[in-house]
C-alpha positions in Angstrom: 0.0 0.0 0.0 1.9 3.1 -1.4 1.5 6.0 1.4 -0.6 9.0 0.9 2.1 11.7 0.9 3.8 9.5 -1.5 0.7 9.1 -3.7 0.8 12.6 -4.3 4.3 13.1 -4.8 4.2 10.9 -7.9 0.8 12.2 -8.9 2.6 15.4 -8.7 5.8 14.6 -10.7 3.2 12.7 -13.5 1.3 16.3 -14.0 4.5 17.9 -14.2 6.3 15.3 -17.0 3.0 15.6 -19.2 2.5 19.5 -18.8 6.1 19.7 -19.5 6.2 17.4 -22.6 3.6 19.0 -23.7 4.7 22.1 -23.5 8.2 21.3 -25.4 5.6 19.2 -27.8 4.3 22.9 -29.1 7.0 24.5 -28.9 8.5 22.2 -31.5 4.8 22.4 -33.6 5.6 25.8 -33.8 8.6 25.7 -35.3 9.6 27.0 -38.4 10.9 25.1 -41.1 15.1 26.0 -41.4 14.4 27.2 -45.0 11.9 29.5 -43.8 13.9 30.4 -41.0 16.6 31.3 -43.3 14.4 33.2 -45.5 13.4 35.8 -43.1 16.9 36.3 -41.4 18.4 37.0 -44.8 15.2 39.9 -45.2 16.3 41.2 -41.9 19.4 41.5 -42.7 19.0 43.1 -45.9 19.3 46.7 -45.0 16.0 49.1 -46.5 17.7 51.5 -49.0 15.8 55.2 -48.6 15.5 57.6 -51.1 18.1 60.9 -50.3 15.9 63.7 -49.9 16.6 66.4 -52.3 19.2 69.2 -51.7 17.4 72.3 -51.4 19.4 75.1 -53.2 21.4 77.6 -50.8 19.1 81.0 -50.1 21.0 84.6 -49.8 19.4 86.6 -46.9 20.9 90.4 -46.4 19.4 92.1 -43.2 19.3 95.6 -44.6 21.4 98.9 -43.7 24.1 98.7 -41.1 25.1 99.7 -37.5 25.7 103.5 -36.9 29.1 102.6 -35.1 30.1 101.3 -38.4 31.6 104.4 -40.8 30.2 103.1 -44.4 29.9 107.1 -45.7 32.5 105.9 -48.4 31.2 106.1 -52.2 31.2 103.2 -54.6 29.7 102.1 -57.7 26.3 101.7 -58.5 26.3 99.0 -60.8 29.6 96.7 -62.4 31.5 99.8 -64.2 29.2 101.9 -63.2 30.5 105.9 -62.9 27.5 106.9 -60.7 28.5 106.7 -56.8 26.7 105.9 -53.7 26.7 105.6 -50.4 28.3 102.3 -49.6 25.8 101.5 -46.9 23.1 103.8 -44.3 21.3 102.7 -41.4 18.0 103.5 -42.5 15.2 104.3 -40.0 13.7 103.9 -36.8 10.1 102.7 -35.3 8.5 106.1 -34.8 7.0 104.0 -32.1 8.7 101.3 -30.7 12.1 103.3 -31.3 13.6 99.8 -32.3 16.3 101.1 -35.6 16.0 99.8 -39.2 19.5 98.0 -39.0 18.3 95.8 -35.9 15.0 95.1 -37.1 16.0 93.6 -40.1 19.1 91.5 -38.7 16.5 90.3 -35.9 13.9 89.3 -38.9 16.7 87.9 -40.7 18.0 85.7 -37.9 14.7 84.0 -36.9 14.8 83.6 -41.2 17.8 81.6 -41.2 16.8 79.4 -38.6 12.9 78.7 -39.8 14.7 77.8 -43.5 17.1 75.6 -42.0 14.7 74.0 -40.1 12.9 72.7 -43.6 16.0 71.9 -45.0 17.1 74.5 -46.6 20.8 76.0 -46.7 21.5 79.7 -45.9 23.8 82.3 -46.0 23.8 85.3 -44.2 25.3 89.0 -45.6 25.8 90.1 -42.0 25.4 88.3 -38.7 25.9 91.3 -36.6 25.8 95.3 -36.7 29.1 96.3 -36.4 31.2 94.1 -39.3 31.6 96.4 -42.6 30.0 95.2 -45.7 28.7 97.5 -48.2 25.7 97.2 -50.4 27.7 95.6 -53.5 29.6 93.3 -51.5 26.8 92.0 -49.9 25.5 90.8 -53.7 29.1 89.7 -54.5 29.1 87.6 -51.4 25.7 85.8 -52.6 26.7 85.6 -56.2 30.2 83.5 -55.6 28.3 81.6 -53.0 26.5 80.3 -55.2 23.0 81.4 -53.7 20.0 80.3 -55.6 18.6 83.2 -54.9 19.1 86.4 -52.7 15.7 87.9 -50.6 16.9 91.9 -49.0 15.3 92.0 -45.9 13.8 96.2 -45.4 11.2 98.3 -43.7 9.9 101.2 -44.9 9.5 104.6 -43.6 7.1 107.9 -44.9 6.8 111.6 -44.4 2.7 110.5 -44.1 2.6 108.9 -40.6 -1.1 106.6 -42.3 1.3 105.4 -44.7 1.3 101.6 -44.1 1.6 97.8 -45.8 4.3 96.0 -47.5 5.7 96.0 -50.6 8.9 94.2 -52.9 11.2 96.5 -54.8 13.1 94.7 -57.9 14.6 95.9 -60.8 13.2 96.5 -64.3 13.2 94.2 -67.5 15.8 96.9 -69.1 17.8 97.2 -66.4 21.0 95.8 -68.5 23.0 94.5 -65.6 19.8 92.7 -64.2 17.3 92.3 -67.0 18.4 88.8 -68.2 16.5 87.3 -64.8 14.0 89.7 -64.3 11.1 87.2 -65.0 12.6 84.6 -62.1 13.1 87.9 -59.8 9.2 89.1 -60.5 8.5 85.8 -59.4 10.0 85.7 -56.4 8.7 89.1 -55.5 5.1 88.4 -56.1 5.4 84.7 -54.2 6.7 86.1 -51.0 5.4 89.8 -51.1 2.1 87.4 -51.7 2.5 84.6 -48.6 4.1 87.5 -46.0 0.4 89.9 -46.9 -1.5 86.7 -46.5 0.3 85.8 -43.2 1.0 89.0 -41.6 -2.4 90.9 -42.7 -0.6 93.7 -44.2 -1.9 95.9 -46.9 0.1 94.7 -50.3 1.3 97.4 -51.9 2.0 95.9 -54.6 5.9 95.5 -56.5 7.7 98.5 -57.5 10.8 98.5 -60.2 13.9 100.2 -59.4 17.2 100.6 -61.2 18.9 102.6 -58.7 19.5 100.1 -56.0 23.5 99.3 -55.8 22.8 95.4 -54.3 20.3 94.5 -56.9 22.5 95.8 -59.8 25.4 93.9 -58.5 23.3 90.9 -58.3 24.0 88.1 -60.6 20.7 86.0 -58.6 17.5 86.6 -58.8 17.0 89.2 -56.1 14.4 91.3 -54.6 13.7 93.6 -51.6 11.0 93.0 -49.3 9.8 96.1 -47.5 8.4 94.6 -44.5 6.2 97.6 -42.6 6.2 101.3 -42.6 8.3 101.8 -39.1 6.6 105.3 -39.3 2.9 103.8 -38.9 1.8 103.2 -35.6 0.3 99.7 -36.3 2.9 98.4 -38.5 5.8 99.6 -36.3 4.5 98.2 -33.3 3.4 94.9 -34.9 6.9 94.8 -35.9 8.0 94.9 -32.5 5.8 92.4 -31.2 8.1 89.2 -30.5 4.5 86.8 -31.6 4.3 88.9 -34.7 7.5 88.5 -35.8 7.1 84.6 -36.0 3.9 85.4 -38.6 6.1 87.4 -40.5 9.1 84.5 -41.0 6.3 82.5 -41.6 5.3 84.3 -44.1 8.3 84.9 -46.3 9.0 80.8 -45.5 6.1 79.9 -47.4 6.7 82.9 -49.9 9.9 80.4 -50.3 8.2 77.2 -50.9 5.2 78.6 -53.2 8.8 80.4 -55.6 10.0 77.1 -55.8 6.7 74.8 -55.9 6.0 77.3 -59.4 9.4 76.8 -60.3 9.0 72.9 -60.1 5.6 73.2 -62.4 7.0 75.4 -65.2 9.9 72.9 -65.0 7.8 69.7 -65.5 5.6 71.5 -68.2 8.9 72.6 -70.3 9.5 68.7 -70.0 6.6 68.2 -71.4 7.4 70.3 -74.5 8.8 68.7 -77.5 12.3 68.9 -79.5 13.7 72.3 -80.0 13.8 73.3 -83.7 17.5 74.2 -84.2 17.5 75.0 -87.9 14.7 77.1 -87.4 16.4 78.6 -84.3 19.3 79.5 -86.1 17.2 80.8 -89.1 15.2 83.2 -86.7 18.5 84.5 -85.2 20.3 85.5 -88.2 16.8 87.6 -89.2 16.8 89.1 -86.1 20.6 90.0 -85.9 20.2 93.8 -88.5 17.6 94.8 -86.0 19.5 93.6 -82.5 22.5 95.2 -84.3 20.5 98.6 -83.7 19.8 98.2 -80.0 16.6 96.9 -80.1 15.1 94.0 -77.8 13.2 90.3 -79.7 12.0 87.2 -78.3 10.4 84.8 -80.4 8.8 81.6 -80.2 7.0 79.6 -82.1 5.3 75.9 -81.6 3.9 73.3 -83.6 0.8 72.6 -82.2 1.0 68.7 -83.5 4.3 67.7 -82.1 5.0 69.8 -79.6 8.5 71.2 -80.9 9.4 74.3 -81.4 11.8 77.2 -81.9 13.1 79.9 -79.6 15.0 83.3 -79.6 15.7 86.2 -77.8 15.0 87.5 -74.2 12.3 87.3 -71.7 9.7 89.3 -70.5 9.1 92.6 -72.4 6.7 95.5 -72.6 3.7 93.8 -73.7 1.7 96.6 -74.9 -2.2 95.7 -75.9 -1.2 91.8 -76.0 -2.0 92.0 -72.6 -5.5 91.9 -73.6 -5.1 88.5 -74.5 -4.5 87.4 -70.5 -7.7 89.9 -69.5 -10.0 88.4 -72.0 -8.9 84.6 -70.6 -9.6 85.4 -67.1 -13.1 87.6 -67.7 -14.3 83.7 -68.7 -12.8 82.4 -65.5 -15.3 84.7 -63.9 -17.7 85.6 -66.5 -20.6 85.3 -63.9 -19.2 88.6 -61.4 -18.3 90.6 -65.1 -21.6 90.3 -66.7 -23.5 90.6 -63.7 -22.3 94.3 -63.9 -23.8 94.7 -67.5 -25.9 97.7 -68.4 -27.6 95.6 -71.4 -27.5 92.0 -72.4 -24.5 90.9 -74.5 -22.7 93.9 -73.2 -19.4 91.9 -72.1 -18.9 90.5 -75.1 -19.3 93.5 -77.2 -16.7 94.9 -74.7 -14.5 91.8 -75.4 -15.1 91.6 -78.8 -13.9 95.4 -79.3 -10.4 94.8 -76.9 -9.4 91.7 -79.4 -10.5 92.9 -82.5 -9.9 96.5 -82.4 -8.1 96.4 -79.6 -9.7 99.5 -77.8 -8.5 100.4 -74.5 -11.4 101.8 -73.1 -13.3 98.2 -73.4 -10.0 96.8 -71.8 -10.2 98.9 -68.9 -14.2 98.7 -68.5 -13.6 94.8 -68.3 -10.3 94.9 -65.4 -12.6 97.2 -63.5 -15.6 94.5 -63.6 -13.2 92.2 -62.9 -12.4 93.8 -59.6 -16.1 94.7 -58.5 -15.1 98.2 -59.6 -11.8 97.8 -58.3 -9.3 98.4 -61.3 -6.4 97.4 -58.4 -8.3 94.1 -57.4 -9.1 93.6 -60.7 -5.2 93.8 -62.3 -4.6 91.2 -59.5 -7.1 88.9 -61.2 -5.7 89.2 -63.8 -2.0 88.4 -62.8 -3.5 85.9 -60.7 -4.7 84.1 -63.6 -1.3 84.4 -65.4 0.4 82.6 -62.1 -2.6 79.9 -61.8 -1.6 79.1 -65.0 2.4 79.1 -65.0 2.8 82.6 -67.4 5.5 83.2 -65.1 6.7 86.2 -66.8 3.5 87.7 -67.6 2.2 90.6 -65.2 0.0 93.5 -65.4 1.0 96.6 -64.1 -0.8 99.7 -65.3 -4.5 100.3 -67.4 -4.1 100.5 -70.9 -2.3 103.7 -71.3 -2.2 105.0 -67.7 0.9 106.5 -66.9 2.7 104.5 -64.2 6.1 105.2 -63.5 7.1 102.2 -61.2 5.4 99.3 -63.1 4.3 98.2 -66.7 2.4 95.3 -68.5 4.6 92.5 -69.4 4.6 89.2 -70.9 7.4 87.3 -73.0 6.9 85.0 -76.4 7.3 82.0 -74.5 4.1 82.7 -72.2 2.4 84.1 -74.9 2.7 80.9 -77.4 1.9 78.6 -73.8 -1.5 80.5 -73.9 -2.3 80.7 -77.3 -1.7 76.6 -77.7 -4.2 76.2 -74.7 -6.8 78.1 -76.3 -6.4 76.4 -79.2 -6.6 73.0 -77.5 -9.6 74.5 -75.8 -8.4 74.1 -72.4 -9.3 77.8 -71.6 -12.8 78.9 -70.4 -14.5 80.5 -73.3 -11.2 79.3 -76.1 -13.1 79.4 -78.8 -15.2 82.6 -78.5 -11.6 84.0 -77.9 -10.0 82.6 -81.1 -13.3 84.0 -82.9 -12.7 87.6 -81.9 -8.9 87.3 -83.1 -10.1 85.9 -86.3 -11.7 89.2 -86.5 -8.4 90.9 -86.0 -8.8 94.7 -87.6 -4.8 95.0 -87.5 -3.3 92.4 -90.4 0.1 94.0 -90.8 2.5 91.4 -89.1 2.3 88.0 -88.6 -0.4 87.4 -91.0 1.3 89.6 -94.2 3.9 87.4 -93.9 1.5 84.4 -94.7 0.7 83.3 -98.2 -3.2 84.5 -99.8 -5.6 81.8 -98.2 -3.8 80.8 -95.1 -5.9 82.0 -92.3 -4.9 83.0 -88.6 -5.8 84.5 -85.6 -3.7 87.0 -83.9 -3.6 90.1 -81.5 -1.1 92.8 -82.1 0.4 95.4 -79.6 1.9 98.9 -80.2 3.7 101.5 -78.1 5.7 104.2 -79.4 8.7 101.5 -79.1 6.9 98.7 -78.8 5.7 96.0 -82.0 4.2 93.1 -80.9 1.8 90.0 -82.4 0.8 86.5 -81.1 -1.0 84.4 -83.4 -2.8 81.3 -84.5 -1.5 79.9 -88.0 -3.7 77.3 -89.8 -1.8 76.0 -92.9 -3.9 73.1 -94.0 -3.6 69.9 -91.6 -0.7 71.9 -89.9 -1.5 74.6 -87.0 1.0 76.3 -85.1 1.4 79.4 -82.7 3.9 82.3 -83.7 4.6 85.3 -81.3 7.2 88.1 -82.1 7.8 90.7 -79.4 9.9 93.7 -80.3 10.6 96.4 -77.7 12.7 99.7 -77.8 11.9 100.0 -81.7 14.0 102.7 -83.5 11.6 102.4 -86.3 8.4 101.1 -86.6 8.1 100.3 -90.1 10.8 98.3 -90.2 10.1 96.4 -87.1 6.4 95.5 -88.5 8.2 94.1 -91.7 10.5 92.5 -90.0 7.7 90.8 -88.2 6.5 89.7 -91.6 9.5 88.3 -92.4 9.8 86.2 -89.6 6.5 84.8 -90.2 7.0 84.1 -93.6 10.1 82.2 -92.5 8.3 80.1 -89.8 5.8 79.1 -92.1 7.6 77.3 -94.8 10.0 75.8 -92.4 6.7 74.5 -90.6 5.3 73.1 -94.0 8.1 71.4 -94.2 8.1 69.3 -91.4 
């Protein structure tokens, strides 16, 4: 007879040998096969390969003016071989208000700027890092240019006699500025993107982008460049905003996304120009040598010229130029984009396009200007920002209007290059426009046939719009030649004579269109 305590002992050991075999049973049902086993240590040990972010190109940021402990009263040139002199650097104003200085304002601005682009990746140089090291206004752009900035953003505030003056607002140079001109497109760009993002940000009044040629560290730029004038320190509001620590960050903000949105329209005209087809050397080379008698004599061309088929096409001469009444082309497009505020404003039925039908096809100012005021509610301002709005929506990167149709306005202009201006006419002919074809109608209707279409043959029909200023020949059409269709647009600005630049106009579109033929 097998004692109790022992009875359980065993009973004991027997529970434990079965939960344990058991145990050691699943464990081994578990298992995975070696050549599975294998498998998934050699995927562990393959390292995951990430993508290198992109390098972000290097920004120039100068915090305007300079410390008054710092004597900068010396005179230097105001532009590479220049023989007018200025100042080599000031230290501009002071908050009316807060008493903060010009000079510390804008390093402060600057600072926070340097950090806030660094944080998203971006690379940065700075003109100054304090207020007492010496740098003058042209070595401040030398310093960006052989850095090899990207780009170079001035950082200003403003200051007025008129103590209500108040808002912000982007100086840059002109498109004839000669030492600047060749990126004035990229620099109006720039402008209108930040001076854009910091008014949305900050709530300041935008007052818009005013052209300068007298500004020593923009001529000596070889970047696209522009000055932001960040608040009037002389208006109570802005000056004190200004001084406000919270405010500030709105402000960096601001310009930071100014950044981004510059380079997020770079990125699309980029992908769009990829999208293009072959350049057309021969014909390249046959506009240039036409244009060379007349370039000769000072004046300014660009050219271009697409085949609407394949996609390829020719190219010549600068950028953005005075675009005179082709400007009407851009109003017209972006009346249809809001075609319901513009004829709700119409004294009779069918009045907008009577109004649109006489700025195409007569080109008459007085309709242009009606239709930007219904554009902006009665607003010519607001209704010029539609317009350039448009132009931007749409990548016409050097396109902008400036000024009514003959208004006098001595720091801006209507502009537009051939490039832009061949981009918009292939999109209305592709109907990809609001209201393309009613458009191309009124330009069918042209009154004004002495350019591009003389220089067709009898029979071949076109629709283009012509502009004219006392130094200023311009056209943009529509070619159909038979089962071919292509866009030509000749700009022609500072114009000794006329005549000769409306022939030569001809010419070139004789030229195009038996090299077009051809293909």
């Amino acid at each position: 007879m097998i004692k109790g305590w022992l009875f359980k002992r065993m009973c004991l050991c027997l529970c434990l040998f079965l939960l344990t075999g058991g145990l050691l049973a699943g464990c081994r049902g578990r298992e995975e096969e070696p050549e599975k086993k294998a498998e998934k240590a050699e995927e562990q040990a393959e390292p995951i390969e990430e993508e290198p972010e992109e390098e972000k190109p290097l920004i120039a940021i100068d915090p305007g003016h300079q410390g008054p402990g710092v004597d900068m009263s010396a005179q230097e040139p105001n532009a590479p071989g220049s023989e007018v002199m200025k100042m080599k650097a000031t230290s501009g104003t002071s908050g009316a208000y807060s008493g903060i200085p010009e000079y510390q304002l804008c390093l402060d601005i600057s600072l926070m700027l340097k950090d806030a682009l660094e944080a998203e990746g971006y690379p940065v140089i700075l003109t100054r890092e304090n207020n007492e090291t010496a740098i003058s206004n042209s070595e401040r752009a030398v310093l960006a240019n052989e850095a090899g900035a990207d780009i170079s953003i001035r950082i200003h505030a403003n200051g007025s006699e008129d103590p209500q003056a108040n808002g912000a607002l982007a100086l840059i140079s002109s498109q004839s500025n000669p030492y600047t001109g060749s990126f004035y497109g990229e620099s109006r760009a720039l402008a209108e993107s930040i001076l854009g993002a910091y008014c949305g940000r900050t709530g300041f009044a935008n007052q818009g982008i005013q052209e300068n040629d007298t500004m020593t560290g923009i001529n000596w730029s070889q970047i696209p460049v522009m000055i932001l004038e960040m608040g009037f320190m002389t208006n109570e509001q802005d000056d004190l905003k200004m001084a406000d620590p919270s405010f500030r960050q709105q402000m960096v903000q601001g310009i930071v996304e100014g950044i981004d949105q510059y380079y997020a329209d770079k990125a699309a005209e980029e992908t769009t120009a990829d999208a293009q087809g072959q350049p057309l050397e021969e014909l390249n080379v046959q506009i240039q040598n036409s244009l060379a008698e007349r370039t000769a004599l000072g004046e300014v061309w660009s050219v271009y010229t697409q085949d609407l088929q394949s996609g390829n096409y020719a190219s010549a001469g600068q950028g953005a130029l005075e675009s005179a009444s082709v400007i009407k082309l851009y109003t017209a497009a972006t009346v249809f984009t809001d075609l319901e505020n513009v004829t709700g404003q119409e004294t009779y039925e069918g009045e907008t396009g009577e109004l649109l039908g006489r700025m195409i096809s007569a080109s008459d100012n007085d309709a242009a200007n009606e239709l930007v005021r219904r554009l902006g509610g009665g607003d010519t301002g607001a209704g010029m920002e539609k317009v350039n709005a448009f132009a931007k929506a749409n990548g016409f990167a050097e396109t902008h209007m400036g000024r009514l149709m003959l208004e006098e306005n001595p720091s801006d202009d209507n502009y537009t290059s051939a490039a832009d201006c061949g981009k918009l006419l292939a999109m209305l002919s592709g109907g990809e426009l609001a209201g393309s074809e009613m458009i191309l109608d009124y330009m069918k209707a042209q009154e004004r046939t002495g350019k591009i279409p003389a220089g067709l043959p009898e029979g071949v029909s076109s629709a283009n719009k012509t502009g004219e200023l006392s130094d200023v020949e311009n056209d943009a059409a529509v070619i159909y030649a038979g089962e071919k269709t292509y866009v030509l647009c000749v700009l022609s600005n500072q114009v000794i004579d006329p005549q000769a630049a409306r022939d030569k106009i001809a010419e070139i579109s004789g030229i195009v269109y038996q090299y077009m033929i051809s293909l």
